[in-house]
N, C-alpha and C positions, 0 to 999 in steps of 0.2 A: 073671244074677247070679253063676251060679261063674265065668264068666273073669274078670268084675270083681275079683272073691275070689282066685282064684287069678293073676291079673296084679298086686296091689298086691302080694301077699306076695313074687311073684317080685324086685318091685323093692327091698322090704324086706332080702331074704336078702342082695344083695351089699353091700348097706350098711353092714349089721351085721356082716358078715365084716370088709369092710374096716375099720369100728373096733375091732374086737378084733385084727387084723392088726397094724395102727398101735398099739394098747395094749399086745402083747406084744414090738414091735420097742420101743419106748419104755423099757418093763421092763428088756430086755435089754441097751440103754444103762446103765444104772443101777448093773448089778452085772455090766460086762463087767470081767473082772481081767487079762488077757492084754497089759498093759502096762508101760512101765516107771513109776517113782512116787520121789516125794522126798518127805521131809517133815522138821515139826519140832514138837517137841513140850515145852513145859515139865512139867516134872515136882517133884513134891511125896511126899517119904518120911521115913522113919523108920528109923536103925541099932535093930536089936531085938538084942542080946548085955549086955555088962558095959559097955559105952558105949551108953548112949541116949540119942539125941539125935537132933534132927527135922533131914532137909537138901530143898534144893531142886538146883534144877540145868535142863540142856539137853539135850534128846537130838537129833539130826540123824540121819536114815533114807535109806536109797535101795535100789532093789530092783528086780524085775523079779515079775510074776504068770504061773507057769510055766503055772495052766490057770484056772481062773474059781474054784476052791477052793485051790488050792496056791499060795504065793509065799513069793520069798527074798528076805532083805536085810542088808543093814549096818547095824545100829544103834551109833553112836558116843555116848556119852554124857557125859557129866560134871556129878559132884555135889558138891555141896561143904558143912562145915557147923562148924560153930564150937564151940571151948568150953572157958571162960576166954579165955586168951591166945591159945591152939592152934586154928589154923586147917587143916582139912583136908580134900583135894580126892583125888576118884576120877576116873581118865578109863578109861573104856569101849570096846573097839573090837567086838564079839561079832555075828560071823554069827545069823541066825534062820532059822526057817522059821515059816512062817502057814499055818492051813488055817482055812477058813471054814467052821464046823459047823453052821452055820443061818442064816439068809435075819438079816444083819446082824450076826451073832454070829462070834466067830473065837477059836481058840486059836493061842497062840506060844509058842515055845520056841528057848533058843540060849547060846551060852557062848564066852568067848575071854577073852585077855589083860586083867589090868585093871592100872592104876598107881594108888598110891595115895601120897601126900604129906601130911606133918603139918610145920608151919611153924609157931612162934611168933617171936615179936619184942619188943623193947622201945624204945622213943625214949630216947637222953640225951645232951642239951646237942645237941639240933636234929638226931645220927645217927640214925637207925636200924638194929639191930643185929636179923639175924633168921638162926633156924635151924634147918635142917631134915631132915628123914628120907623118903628118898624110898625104895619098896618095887616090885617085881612080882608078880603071884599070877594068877590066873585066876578066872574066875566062871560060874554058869552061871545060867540064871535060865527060870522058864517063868512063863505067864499069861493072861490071858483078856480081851478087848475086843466093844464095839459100835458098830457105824457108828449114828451120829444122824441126821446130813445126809449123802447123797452128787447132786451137782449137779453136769452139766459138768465132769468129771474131777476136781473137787477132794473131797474128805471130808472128815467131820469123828468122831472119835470117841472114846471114852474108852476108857483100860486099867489093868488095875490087874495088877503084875507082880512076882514076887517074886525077888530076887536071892540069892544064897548067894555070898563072897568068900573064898577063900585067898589066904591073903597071908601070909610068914614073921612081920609081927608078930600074930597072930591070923584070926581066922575071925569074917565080919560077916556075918549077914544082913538085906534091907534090901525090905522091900515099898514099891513104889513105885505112887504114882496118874500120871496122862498123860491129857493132853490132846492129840490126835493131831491138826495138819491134814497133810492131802496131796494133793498134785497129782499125777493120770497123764497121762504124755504118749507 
């Protein structure tokens, strides 16, 4: 009766090694970061100063994950938003860095040149007559994200990230929501 006992269990142990083997190599897929990554992200915010007023916009990502917690990228963005006549658009070029502080959670932070344009216009007798103020300033901005889905090197995640703007005509700050997808390849 013990070798019987002690022959099943034997058979038992590699078994169950091996699936736990295969369960931690799986894992490991999952949340490997040590690649490169693109993405794109619509985005939904709010100027918070003496102009309030809600904008949307596009952000476009690419980057590299220097270790499975740390990675860099290019966030390019541009937001744009309306009011009255006056139309106004931000573009974005701002290095970041990422660290992943818990199993799906990540902080960012980063800051670079921003452009900002205010346009209005009018139509008469079939022209249209528009004009505009076009500015430089810089921005810096930090924030916090969570992976939902990650599958086969795509992800999916949300962030919610806060902007601060200098710019000669004023000072904008601009909390923004994202929806993140991204591909590593």
């Amino acid at each position: 009766m013990k070798f019987l006992l002690v022959t099943c269990l034997l058979l038992l142990v590699p078994q169950t090694a091996r699936v736990e083997e295969e369960a931690v190599s799986a894992e490991k897929i999952l949340v490997e970061r040590g690649a490169f990554f693109i993405g794109a992200e619509p985005q939904l915010g709010v100027l918070v100063n003496d102009f309030r007023r809600a904008t949307g916009g596009l952000n476009l990502r690419g980057g590299y994950g220097i270790t499975d917690d740390w990675s860099v990228f290019l966030d390019s963005g541009w937001r744009f938003t309306r009011q009255f006549n006056v139309l106004f658009h931000f573009i974005d070029l701002a290095p970041h860095v990422s660290y992943l502080a818990a199993p799906g959670f990540y902080l960012l932070a980063g800051g670079g040149p921003t452009f900002a344009d205010a346009s209005s216009g009018t139509r008469i007798a079939g022209f249209s007559i528009t004009q505009g103020v076009q500015r430089w300033g810089y921005l810096v901005g930090a924030g916090a994200g969570y992976i939902f889905v990650e599958k086969a090197g795509l992800s999916l995640s949300g962030e919610v990230e806060g902007f601060y703007r200098k710019i000669k005509a004023g000072n904008f700050f601009e909390p923004v929501l994202r929806l993140s997808l991204a591909y590593q390849f």
